[in-house]
N, C-alpha and C positions, 0 to 999 in steps of 0.2 A: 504493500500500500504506500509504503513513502517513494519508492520509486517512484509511483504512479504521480502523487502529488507532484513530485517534483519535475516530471514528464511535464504536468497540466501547466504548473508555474512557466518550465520552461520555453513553453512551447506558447502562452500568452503571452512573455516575453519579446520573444522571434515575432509575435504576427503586432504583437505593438511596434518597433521597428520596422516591420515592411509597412505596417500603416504609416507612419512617420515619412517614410521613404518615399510611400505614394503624395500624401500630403506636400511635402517639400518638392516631388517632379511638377504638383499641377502648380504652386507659387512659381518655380521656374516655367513654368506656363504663361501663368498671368506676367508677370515679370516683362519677358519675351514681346506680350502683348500690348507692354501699355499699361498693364494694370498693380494694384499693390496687392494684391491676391490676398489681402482682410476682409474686405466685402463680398460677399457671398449671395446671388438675388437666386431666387429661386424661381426656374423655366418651364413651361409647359411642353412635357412631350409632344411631339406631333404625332397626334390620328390616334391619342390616348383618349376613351370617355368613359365617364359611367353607365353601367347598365340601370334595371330595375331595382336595384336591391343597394344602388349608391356601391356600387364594387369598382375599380378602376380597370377596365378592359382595353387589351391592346387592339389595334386594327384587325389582327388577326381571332378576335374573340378569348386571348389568354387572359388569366386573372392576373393582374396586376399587383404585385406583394407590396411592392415599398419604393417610390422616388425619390429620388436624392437631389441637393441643390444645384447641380447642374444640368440637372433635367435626365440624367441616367434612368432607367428602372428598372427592377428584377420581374423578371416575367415567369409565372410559375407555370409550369408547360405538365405537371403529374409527376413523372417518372423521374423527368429534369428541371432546371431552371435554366434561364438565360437572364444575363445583365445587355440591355441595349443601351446606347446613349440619345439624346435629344430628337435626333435626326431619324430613329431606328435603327442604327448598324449596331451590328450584333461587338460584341465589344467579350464575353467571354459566356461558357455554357460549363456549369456544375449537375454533375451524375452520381449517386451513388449506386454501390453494387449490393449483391445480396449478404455481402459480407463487410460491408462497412466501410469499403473505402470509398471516398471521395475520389472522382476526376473533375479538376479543372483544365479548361483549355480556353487559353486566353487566345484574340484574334487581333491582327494588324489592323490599319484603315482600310486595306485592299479586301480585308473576307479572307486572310491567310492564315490558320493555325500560327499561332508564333511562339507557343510556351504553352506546356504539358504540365500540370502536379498531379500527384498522383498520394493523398494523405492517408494512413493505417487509421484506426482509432487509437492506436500506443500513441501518435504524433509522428512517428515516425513519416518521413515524407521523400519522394522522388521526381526531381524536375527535370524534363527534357526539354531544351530550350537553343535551337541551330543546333551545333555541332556540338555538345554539351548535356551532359547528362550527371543530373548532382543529386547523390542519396544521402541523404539527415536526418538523423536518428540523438536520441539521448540517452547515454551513459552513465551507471557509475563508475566511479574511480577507482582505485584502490587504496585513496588516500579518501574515502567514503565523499570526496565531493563529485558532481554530477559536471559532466563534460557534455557538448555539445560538437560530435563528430560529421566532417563533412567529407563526402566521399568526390571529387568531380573528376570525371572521365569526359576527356575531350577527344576529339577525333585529328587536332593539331600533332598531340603525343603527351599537351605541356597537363600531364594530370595527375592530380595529387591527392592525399586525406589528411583533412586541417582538423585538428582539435583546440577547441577552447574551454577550455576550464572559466567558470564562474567567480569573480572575485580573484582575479590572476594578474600578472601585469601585461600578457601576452598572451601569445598561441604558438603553436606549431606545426609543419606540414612536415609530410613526408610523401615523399617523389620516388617515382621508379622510372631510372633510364636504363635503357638494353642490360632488366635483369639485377640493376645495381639500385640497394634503396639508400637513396639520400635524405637524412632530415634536415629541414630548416625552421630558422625561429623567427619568429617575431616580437618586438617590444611595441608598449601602446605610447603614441607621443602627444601629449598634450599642447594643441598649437598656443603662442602665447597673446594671441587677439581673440582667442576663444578657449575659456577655459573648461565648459562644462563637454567635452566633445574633443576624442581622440581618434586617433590613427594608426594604423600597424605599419611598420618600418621596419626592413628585415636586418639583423642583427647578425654578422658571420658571428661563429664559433670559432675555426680555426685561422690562425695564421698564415700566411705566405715565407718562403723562404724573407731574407733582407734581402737579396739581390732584386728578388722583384719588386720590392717596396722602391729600390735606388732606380732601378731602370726607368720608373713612371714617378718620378719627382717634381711635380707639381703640387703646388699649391690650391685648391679648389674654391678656395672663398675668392679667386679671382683677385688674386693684390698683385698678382705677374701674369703674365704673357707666358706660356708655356707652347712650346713646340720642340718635336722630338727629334734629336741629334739623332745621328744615323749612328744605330747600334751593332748590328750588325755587318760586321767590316766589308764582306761580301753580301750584295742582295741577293736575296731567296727568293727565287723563282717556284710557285708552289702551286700543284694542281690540286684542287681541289675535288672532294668524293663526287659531287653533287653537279661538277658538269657537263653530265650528261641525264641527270636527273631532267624528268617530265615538269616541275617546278619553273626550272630555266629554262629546257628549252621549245619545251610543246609550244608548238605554231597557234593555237587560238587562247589556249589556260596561262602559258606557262608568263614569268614574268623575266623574262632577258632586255627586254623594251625601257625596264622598269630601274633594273641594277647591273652593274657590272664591277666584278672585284680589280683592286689592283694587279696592274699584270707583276709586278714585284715588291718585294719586301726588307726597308732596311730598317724598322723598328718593330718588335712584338704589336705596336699600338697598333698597326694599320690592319698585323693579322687578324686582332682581334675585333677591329670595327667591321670588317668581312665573313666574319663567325657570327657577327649578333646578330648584323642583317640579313644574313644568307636563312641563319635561322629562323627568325621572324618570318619570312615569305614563303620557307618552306610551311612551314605553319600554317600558316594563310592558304598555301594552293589545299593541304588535307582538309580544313574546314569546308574551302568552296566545292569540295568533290565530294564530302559527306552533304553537305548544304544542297548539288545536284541532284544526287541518288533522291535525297529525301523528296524531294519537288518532283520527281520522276513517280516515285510511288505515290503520294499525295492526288496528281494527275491521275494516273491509274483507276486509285480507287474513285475520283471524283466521275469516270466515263465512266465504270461499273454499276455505280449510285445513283446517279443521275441522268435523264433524259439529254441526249444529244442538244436541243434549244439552250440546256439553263447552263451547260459548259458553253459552250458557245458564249453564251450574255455574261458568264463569270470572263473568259477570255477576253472578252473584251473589255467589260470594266477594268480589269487588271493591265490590259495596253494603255487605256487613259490614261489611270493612277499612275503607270513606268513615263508617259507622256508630259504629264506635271514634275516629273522628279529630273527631267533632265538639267533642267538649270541648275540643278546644285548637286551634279553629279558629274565626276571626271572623267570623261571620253577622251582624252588624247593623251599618246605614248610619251608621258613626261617622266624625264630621268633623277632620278637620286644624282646630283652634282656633286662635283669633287669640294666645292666649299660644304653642302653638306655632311658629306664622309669627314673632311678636316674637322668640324664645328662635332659630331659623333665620336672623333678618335681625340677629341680634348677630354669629352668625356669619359672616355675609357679610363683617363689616365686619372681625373676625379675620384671615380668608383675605388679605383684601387686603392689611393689614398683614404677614401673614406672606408676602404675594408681597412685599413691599419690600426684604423680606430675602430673595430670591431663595429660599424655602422653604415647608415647607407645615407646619401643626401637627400633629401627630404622637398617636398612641393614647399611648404613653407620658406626652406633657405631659398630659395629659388626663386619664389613670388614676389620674396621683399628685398631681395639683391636688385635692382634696376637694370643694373650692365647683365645679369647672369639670367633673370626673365627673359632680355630683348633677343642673349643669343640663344639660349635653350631647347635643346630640342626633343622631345619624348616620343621613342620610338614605341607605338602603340601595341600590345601583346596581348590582344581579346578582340570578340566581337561588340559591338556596340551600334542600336541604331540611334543616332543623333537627330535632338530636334534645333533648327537655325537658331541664331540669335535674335535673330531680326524678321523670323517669320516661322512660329510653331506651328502651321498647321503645315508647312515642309519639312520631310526628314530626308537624311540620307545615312547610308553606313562608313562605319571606320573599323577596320580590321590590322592584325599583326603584318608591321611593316609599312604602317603608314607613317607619317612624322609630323608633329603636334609642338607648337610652343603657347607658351600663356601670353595672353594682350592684356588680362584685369587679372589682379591680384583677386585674393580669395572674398565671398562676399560674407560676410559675418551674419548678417541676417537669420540666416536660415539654421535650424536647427543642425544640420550637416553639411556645412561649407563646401561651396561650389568656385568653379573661379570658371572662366570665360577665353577658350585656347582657340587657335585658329591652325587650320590645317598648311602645312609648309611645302608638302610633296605628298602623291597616293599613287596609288594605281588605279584600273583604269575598272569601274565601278562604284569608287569607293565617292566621300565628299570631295568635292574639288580643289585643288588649290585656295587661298581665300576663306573658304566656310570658315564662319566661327560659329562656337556653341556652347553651351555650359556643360560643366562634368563635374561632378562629383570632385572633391579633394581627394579621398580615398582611393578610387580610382586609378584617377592620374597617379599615386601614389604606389598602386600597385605596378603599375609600366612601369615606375621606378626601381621597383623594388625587383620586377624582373628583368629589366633592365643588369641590374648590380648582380644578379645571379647567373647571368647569363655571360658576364664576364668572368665571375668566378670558374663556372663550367668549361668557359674557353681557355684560361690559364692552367687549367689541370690538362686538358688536350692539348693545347700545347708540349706540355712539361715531358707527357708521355710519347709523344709523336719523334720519330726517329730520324724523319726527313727534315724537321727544323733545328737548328742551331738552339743550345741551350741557353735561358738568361742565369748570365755567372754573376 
């Protein structure tokens, strides 16, 4: 029975938090719009009435459970519910089964499935959501406190299971690459323009040799100009596993249009700015090819299901919707330039330094540094669909491998500080050059944070690779 309590507890917890989270997207809504997102007027459905009995019935004759002040409603259908918004579009459809579990399936503006849950009655819960598939469950310890375990399997590779203990100063993940499990930690940081509201910062454990700390001897608060002396007495010519990889070079998916590495090497930094981004985009191609399959079945079953006519009239409304999205979406084979690899491979040599101090730099240092915001650049390591800054009812996506700097520092308003980045280079789908949007601090904190991992990872391959010069 205390388990169970503390399952309930826990798990009120977690949905206060995504409430929170919804709350704070629709302010960055209003925000977006114009508006201060404290007044709240409440909107009349369209094609919602009463029947005889004063009951709220939708167009279609369902009973109407409960409207919300943006003119939402949950429409109770028997078996199911659905939530529609003002206009009617269906916005998400909750199922129970004969065994208790709930399915939710939330939907884009197009009528796309776009995120799966799937809740036990223990709390226990499973999201499939793009290429991503996340199982959360609550735990006890062995230290009798109750942990809150996240399992996320991505289709990229980058997938891990995070544990957060209640009452801790952190968490931690543990990762498995080819067979090998790595764990990693996190600490919580307390920003200092917001004090009730922190942030996870990954924290190395281990050390580097002191040669590699000397070789990447920069200073990162940006008080010198660092550029890397050729280390390397002879440059390394080095082929890399992956070029011949479908990533790079498939004629319609792959991305060669997009990046191309250094043809040589006279400092570890440049190897290693060629590792994160090579990385990043391979990522990106296995998402977008898990993201195909899924939309291939999706189709499938939608002809199976449906009358030839209403695929048809979906096909097409979903050409319009792609037809609205082009303006803020990048069509043209624009390159990763060598100013942004150099502005990439400063940071390299940051991360390492701030691994010496067993830490990683932070959005904050960054936000409120002037010179270190204008050049900054985050290379993105998730799916994310963005709403504009300058016009919420357009989105577009940003994926692993696109590159992000901040134009507004963080906004403090919001229960979970947001700040407002503009995209600097993408590939060809993603936001455009230009777009700006809001993101989360956290967020952006995690591309940081995997960022810094990512060079760590590339330092050990390095270290063990036979065909490069060792750093002495």
């Amino acid at each position: 029975m205390a388990i169970d309590e503390a399952r309930r507890k826990e798990n009120n917890r977690q949905q206060n938090s995504r409430d929170n989270r919804d709350n704070n997207t629709q302010q960055d809504r209003n925000r977006n719009n114009g508006g201060s997102g404290n007044q709240q007027v409440q909107r009349e459905p369209i094609g919602v009435k009463r029947d005889g009995n004063g009951n709220l019935r939708s167009s279609e004759g369902h009973k109407i459970d409960k409207v919300y002040n943006d003119g939402s409603y949950l429409e109770n259908r028997g078996n199911h519910s659905v939530r529609k918004d003002a206009n009617g579009r269906l916005l998400d459809k909750r199922t129970v089964d004969k065994n208790g579990i709930e399915k939710l399936t939330a939907y884009n503006k197009y009528g796309q499935p776009s995120q799966t849950t799937f809740k036990d009655r223990d709390g226990s819960r499973v999201t499939v959501s793009g290429a991503a598939t996340i199982r959360e469950r609550v735990v006890q310890g062995s230290d009798g406190r109750y942990q809150t375990v996240r399992n996320v399997q991505r289709a990229s590779g980058h997938s891990y299971t995070e544990t957060r203990t209640t009452r801790s100063n952190g968490y931690s993940r543990t990762y498995i690459y080819n067979n090998t499990t790595i764990e990693r930690h996190y600490h919580y940081v307390t920003p200092s323009y917001y004090s009730s509201w922190r942030y996870g910062v990954y924290r190395p454990v281990t050390l580097f040799d002191v040669a590699v700390y000397s070789a990447f001897d920069y200073d990162y608060h940006y008080s010198r100009v660092w550029a890397p002396r050729p280390y390397w007495a002879t440059p390394v010519v080095y082929t890399w596993s992956w070029h011949r990889d479908p990533w790079y070079t498939h004629d319609v998916y792959g991305y060669g249009y997009y990046y191309r590495p250094y043809v040589r090497y006279t400092h570890p930094a440049y190897w290693l700015t060629d590792y994160i981004i090579s990385n990043s985009l391979s990522a990106s191609y296995a998402s977008a090819q898990a993201r195909r399959a899924e939309l291939e079945r999706e189709r499938a079953e939608l002809a199976n299901a449906q009358a030839q006519a209403t695929l048809a009239q979906a096909q097409a409304t979903l050409a319009q919707a792609n037809a609205a999205q082009q303006a803020a979406l990048n069509m043209q084979n624009s390159q990763i330039t060598e100013e942004m690899k150099e502005q990439i491979n400063k940071q390299v040599a940051m991360a390492i330094q701030a691994h010496k101090e067993k830490t990683s730099l932070t959005v904050e240092q960054i936000a409120r540094n002037p010179k270190l915001r204008e050049e900054y650049i985050f290379v993105v390591s998730d799916e994310l669909e963005t709403q504009l800054a300058n016009d919420a009812e357009l989105t577009c996506p940003v994926n692993d491998g696109d590159l992000l700097k901040i134009v507004q520092a963080p906004d403090t308003a919001d229960a979970q500080p947001i700040v407002t980045v503009e995209v600097v280079n993408s590939k060809k789908g993603s936001c455009r050059p230009g777009v700006r949007f809001n993101i989360a601090v956290q967020t952006l904190q995690e591309f940081q944070n995997d960022f810094t991992e990512r060079v760590e990872e590339g330092i050990m391959k390095m270290k063990a690779d036979p065909s490069l010069p060792q750093i002495r």
